[in-house]
C-alpha positions as a Markdown table, in Angstrom:
| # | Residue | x | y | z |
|---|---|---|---|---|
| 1 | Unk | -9.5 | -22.8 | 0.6 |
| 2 | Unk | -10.1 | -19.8 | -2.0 |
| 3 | Unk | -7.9 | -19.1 | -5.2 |
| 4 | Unk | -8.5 | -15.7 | -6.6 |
| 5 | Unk | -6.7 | -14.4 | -10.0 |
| 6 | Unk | -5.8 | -10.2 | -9.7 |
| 7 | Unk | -7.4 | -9.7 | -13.1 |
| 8 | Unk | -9.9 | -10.6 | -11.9 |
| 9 | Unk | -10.5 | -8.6 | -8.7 |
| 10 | Unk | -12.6 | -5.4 | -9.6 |
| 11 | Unk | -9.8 | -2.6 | -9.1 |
| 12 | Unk | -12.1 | 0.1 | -6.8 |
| 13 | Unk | -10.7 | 4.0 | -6.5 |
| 14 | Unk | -9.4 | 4.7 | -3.0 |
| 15 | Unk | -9.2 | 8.5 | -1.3 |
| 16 | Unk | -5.7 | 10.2 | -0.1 |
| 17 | Unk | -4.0 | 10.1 | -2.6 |
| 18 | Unk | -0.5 | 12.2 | -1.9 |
| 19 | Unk | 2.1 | 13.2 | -4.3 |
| 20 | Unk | 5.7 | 12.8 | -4.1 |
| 21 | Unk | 8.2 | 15.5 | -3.7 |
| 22 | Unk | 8.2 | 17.7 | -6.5 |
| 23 | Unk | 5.5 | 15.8 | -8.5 |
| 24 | Unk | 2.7 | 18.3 | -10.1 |
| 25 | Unk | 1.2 | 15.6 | -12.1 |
| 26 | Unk | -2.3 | 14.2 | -11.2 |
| 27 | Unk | -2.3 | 11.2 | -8.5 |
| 28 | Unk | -4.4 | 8.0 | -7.6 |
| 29 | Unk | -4.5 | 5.1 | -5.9 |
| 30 | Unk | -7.1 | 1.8 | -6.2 |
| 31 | Unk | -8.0 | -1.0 | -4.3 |
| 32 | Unk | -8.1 | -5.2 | -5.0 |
| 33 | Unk | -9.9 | -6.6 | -2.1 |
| 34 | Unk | -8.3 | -9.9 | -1.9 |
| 35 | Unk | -9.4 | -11.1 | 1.1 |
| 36 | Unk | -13.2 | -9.6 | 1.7 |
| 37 | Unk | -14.5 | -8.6 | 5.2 |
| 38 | Unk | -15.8 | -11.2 | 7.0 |
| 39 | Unk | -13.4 | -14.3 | 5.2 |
| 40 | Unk | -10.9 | -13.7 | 7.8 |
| 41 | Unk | -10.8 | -13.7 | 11.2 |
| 42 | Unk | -7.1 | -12.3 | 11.5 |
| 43 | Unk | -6.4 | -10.8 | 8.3 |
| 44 | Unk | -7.5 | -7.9 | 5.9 |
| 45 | Unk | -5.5 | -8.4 | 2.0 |
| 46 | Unk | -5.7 | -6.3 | -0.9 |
| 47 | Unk | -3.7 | -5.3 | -3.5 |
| 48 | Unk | -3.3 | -1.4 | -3.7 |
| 49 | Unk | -1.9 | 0.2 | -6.9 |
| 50 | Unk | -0.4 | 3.4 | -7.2 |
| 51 | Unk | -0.4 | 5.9 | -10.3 |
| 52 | Unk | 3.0 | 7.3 | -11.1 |
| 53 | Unk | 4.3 | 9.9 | -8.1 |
| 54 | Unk | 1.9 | 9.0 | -6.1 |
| 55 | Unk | 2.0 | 8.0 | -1.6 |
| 56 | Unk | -0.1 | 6.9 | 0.8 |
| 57 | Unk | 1.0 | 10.2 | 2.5 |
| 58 | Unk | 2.5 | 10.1 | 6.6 |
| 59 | Unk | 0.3 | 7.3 | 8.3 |
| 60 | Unk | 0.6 | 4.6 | 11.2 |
| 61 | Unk | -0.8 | 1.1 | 11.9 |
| 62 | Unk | -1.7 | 0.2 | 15.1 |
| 63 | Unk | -1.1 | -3.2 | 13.9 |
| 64 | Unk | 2.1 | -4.4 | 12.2 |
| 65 | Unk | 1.8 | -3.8 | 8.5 |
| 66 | Unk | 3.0 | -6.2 | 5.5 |
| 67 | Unk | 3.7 | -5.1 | 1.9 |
| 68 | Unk | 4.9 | -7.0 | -0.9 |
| 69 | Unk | 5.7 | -4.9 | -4.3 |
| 70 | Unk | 3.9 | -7.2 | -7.1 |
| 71 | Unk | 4.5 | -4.6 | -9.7 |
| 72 | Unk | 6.4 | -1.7 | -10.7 |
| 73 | Unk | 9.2 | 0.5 | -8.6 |
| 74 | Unk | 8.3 | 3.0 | -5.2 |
| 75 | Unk | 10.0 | 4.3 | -2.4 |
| 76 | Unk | 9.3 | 3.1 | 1.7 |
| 77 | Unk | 9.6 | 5.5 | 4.5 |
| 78 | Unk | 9.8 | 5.8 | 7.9 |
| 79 | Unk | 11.0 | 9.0 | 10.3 |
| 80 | Unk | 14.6 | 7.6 | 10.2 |
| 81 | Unk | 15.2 | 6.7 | 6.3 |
| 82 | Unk | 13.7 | 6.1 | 3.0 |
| 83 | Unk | 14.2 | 3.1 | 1.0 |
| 84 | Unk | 13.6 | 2.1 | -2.5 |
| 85 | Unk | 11.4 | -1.3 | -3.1 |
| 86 | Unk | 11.2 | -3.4 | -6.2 |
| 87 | Unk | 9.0 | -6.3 | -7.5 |
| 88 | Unk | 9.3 | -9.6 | -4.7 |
| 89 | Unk | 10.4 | -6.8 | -2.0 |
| 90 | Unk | 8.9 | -7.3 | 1.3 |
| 91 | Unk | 8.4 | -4.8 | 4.3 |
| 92 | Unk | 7.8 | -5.3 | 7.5 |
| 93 | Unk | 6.6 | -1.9 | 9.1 |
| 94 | Unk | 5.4 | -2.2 | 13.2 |
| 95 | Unk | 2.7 | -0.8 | 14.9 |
| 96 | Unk | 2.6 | 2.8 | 15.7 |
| 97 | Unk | 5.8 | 3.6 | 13.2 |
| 98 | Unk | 5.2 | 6.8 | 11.2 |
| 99 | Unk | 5.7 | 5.9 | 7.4 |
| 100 | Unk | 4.6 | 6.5 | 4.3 |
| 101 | Unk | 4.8 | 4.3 | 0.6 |
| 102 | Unk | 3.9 | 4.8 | -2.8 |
| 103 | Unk | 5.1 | 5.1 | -6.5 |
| 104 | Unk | 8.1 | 6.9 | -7.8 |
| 105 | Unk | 7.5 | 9.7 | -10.2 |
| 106 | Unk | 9.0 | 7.6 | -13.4 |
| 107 | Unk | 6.8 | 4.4 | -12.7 |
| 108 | Unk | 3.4 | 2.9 | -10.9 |
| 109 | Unk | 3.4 | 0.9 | -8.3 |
| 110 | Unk | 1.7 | -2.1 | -6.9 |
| 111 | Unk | 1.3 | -3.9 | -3.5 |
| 112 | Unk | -0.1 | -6.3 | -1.4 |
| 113 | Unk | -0.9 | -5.2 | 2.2 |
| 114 | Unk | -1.4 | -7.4 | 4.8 |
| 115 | Unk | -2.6 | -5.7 | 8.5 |
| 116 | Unk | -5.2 | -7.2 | 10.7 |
| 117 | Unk | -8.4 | -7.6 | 11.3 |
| 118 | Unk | -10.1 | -4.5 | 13.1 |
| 119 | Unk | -6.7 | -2.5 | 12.4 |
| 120 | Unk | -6.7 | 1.1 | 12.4 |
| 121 | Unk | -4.8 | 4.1 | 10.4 |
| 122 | Unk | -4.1 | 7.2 | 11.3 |
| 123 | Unk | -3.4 | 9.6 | 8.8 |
| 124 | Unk | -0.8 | 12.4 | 9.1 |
């Protein structure tokens, strides 16, 4: 068993970062590694934070996808709709289904992902 605290996780710059619709300001995202490669044998875990207006930009999963907001406000999308998500909200995106999440341009957002081990994204 392993307990880890968020503060504690070193927060690590990640690439990609997109802007919203109509959001000039500058964007990032980072990266808590909760889970580390190699802990796991069917899970990767990491929080991934999100500066005000700013996505992930259109990707897919070729592995189902799990997010849990843990801070802040942002907006979920798929080809079909686009939905706002809170703190305690849970998605459930499938494999292969275009999408897209990230913070709304009046707050940051943070999330837990959840995908599997050896998962790939594909971006656009």
């Amino acid at each position: 068993m392993k307990v880890v605290t968020l503060k504690d996780i070193p927060n690590v710059p990640v690439e990609g970062a997109d802007r919203i619709e109509g959001w000039t300001g500058p964007v990032s995202r980072s990266r808590q590694t909760i889970i580390e490669p190699g802990d796991s044998a069917n899970y990767n875990c990491s929080v991934v934070n999100f500066s005000q207006g700013c996505t992930t930009g259109w990707h897919t999963h070729d592995c189902d996808q799990i997010l849990v907001v843990t801070s802040g406000s942002g907006m979920v999308a798929n080809e079909r709709e686009q939905r706002e998500i809170n703190v305690g909200d849970v998605v459930h995106i499938k494999a292969g289904e275009r999408h897209w999440h990230g913070a709304k341009a009046n707050t940051t957002m943070g999330h837990i992902t959840i995908t599997a081990v050896g998962s790939k994204a594909a971006w656009g």
